[in-house]
TILO-277940 format. One record per residue (C-alpha): residue in one letter; x, y, z. Coordinates in steps of 0.001 Angstrom, whole numbers, plus 524288, in hexadecimal, padded with zeros to 5 digits. Each point is the difference from the previous one (the first is absolute). Layout:
<sites>
rest/X/Y/Z
A/X/Y/Z $
...
</sites>
This chain:
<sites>
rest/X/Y/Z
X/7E919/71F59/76633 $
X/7F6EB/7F6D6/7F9FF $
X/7FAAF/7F83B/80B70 $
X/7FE61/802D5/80E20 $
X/7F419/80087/809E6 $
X/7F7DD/80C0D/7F84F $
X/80545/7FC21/7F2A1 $
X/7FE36/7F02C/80098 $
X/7FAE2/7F9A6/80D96 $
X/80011/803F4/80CA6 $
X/80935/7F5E6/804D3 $
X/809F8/80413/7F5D3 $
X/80D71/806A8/801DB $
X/80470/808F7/7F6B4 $
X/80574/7F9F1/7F3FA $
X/80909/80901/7F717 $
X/801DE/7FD33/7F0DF $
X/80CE6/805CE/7F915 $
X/80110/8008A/7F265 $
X/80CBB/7FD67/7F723 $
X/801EF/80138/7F30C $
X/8036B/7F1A3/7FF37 $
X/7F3A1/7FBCC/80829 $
X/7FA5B/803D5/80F42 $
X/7FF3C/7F95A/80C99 $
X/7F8B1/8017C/80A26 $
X/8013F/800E8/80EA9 $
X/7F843/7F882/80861 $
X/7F31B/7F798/7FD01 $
X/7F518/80437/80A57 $
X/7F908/7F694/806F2 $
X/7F8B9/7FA3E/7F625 $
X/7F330/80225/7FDD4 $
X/802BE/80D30/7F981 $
X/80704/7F7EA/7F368 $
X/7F57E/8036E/7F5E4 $
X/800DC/80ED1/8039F $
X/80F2E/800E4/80208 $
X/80251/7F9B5/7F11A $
X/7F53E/8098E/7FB82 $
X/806D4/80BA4/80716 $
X/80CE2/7FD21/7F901 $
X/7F767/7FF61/7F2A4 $
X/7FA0D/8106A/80474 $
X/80D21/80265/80326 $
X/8047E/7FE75/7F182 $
X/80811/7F470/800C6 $
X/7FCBC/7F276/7F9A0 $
X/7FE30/7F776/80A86 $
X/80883/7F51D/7F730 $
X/80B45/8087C/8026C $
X/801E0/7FB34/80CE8 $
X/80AE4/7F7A4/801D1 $
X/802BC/7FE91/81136 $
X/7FAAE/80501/80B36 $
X/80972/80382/809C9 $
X/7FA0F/7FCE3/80F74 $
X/80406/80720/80952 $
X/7FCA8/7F6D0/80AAF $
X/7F67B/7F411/80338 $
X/7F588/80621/80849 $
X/7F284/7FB28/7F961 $
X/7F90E/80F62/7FB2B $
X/80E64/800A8/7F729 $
X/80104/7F1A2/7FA2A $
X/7F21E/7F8F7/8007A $
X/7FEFD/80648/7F497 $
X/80BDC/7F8AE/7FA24 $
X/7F87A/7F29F/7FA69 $
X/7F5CC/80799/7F707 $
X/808D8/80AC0/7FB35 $
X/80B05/7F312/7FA83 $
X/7F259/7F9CC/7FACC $
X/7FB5F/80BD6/7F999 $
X/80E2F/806BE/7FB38 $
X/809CE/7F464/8014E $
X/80824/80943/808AF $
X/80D2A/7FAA0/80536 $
X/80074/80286/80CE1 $
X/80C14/805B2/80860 $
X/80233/7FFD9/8128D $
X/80998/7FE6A/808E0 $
X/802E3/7F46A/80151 $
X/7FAF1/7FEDC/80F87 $
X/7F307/805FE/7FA5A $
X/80058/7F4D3/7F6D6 $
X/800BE/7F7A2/809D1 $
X/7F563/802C8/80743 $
X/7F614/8027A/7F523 $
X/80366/7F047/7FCBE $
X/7F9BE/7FBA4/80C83 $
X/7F33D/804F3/7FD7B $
X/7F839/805BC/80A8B $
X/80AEB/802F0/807E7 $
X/7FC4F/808D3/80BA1 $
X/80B59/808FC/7FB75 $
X/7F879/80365/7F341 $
X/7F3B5/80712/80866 $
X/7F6AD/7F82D/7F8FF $
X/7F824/7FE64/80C5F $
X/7FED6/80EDD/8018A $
X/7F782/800C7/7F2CF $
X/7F971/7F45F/80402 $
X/8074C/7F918/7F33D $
X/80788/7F30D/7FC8E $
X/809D5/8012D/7F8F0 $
X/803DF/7F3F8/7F7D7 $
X/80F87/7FDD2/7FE9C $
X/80572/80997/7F4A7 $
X/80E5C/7FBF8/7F8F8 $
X/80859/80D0E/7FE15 $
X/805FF/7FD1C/7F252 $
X/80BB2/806EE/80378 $
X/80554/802CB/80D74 $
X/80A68/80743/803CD $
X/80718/7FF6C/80D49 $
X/80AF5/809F1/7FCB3 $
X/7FF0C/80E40/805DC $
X/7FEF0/805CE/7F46F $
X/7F85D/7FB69/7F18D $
X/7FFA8/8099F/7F2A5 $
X/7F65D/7FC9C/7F6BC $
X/80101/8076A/7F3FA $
X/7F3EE/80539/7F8A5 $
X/80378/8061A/7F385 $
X/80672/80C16/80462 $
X/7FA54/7FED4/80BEC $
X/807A1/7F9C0/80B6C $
X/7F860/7FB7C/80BD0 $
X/80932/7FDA8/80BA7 $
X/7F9E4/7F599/80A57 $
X/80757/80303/80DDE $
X/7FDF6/7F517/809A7 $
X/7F965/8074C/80BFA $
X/7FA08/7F799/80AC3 $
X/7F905/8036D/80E33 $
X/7F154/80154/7FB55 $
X/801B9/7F205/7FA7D $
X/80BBB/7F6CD/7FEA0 $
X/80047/80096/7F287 $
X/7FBCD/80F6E/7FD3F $
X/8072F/804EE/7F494 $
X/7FFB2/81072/7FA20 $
X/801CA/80391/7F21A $
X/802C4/80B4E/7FBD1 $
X/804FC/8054B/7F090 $
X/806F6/80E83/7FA5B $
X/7F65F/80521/7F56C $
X/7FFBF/80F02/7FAB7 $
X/80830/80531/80A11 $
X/7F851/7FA6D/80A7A $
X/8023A/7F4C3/809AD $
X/7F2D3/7F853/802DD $
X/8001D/7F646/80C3C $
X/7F585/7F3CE/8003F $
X/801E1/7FE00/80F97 $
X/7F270/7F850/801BC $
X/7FC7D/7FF93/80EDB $
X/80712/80B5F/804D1 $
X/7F7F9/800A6/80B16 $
X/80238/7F1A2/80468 $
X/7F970/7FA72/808A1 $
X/80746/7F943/807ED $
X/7F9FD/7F3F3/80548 $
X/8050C/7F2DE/806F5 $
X/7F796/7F84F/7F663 $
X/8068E/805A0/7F51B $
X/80EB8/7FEAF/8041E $
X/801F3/80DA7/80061 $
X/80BA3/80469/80419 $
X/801C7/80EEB/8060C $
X/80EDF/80017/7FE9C $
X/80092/7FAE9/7F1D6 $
X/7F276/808BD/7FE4A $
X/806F5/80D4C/8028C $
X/80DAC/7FB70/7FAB0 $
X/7F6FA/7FF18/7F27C $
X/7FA70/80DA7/80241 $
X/80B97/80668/802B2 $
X/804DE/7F85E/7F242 $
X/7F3C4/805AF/7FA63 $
X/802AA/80DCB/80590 $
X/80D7E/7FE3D/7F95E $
X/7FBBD/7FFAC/7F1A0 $
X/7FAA5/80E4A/7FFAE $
X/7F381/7FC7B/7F992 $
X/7FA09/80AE0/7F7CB $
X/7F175/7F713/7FEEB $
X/7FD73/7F635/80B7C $
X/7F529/7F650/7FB12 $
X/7FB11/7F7C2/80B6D $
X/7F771/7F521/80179 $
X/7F475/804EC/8074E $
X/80050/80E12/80280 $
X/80319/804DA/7F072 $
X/808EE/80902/7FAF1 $
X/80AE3/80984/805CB $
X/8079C/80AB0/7F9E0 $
X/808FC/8091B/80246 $
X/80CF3/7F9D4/80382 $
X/7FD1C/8089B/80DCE $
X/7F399/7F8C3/80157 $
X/8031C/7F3D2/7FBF1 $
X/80AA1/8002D/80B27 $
X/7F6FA/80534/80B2D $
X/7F68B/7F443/7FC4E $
X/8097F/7F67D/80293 $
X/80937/805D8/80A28 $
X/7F13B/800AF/806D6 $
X/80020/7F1B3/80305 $
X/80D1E/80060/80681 $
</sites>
């Protein structure tokens, strides 16, 4: 984790860097005014920030992609949604994004390269990041999760919803995802506001919680 609301700013999400031997991603951009300290927490986390090739969003609400303008200004990143999160990041300040909740504007953001199939593989070295399409908290809500050293490790940012009418939620599509996410048997559950779970046990009886 190299950004999030102790580690960045306090409007920021967790955001999650993996490193490949042929380069690293990251997951998620925070809301924005944490840039300077996320780029500077990949640098104390002893990778070259120039090694960064994408960041992978996970969905469109503001404290996860406001962050997405400085970090292709600063690292040139090449950015990867669904292609309904996409969508709605193009409009700008659309209600749907929760800018209004952090008292922010959020000025229309192009996704380089959207995806609207259920399923997207994006291969990092010999790491393989798997991008499952897993809507409810927002239209667009994707999970990632990749196989390294014997262990299964789930990106499933928002978890814990909410659910809200100004967001599009959507409680049937919501717990269809979780049971999806139940599914995988993730040994390491990283989510996007409430940190780290392991064991496998554990990481199940966090998410089976919000059924």
């Amino acid at each position: 984790m190299v950004g999030g609301s102790a580690l960045s700013d306090d409007k920021d999400a967790g955001v999650y860097l993996v490193d490949g031997k042929d380069g690293a991603v990251l997951i998620d951009a925070g809301a924005g005014d944490g840039t300077g300290d996320i780029v500077r927490n990949i640098g104390k986390a002893g990778v070259d920030p120039a090694r960064i090739k994408s960041l992978i969003l996970t969905h469109c609400h503001v404290d996860h992609s406001g962050g997405i303008p400085g970090l292709q200004k600063r690292l040139g990143v090449r950015t990867v949604s669904h292609a309904r999160c996409a969508e709605i990041l193009a409009r700008g300040n659309d209600p749907r994004t929760a800018a209004g909740w952090y008292g922010m504007k959020l000025p229309p953001i192009l996704i380089d390269e959207p995806f609207d199939q259920d399923e997207l593989r994006v291969q990092l070295g010999d790491t393989e990041l798997i991008c499952i399409f897993t809507p409810g908290h927002s239209p667009g809500s994707i999970s990632i999760y990749m196989d390294r050293d014997g262990m299964r490790v789930l990106f499933g940012q928002d978890v814990h919803g909410p659910l809200h009418p100004v967001l599009a939620s959507d409680a049937r599509l919501y717990k269809q995802s979780l049971a999806r996410l139940i599914a995988l048997q993730a040994d390491v559950l990283c989510e996007g506001h409430f940190g780290v779970f392991r064991p496998k046990a554990e990481v199940e009886r966090y998410i089976r919680s919000y059924l």
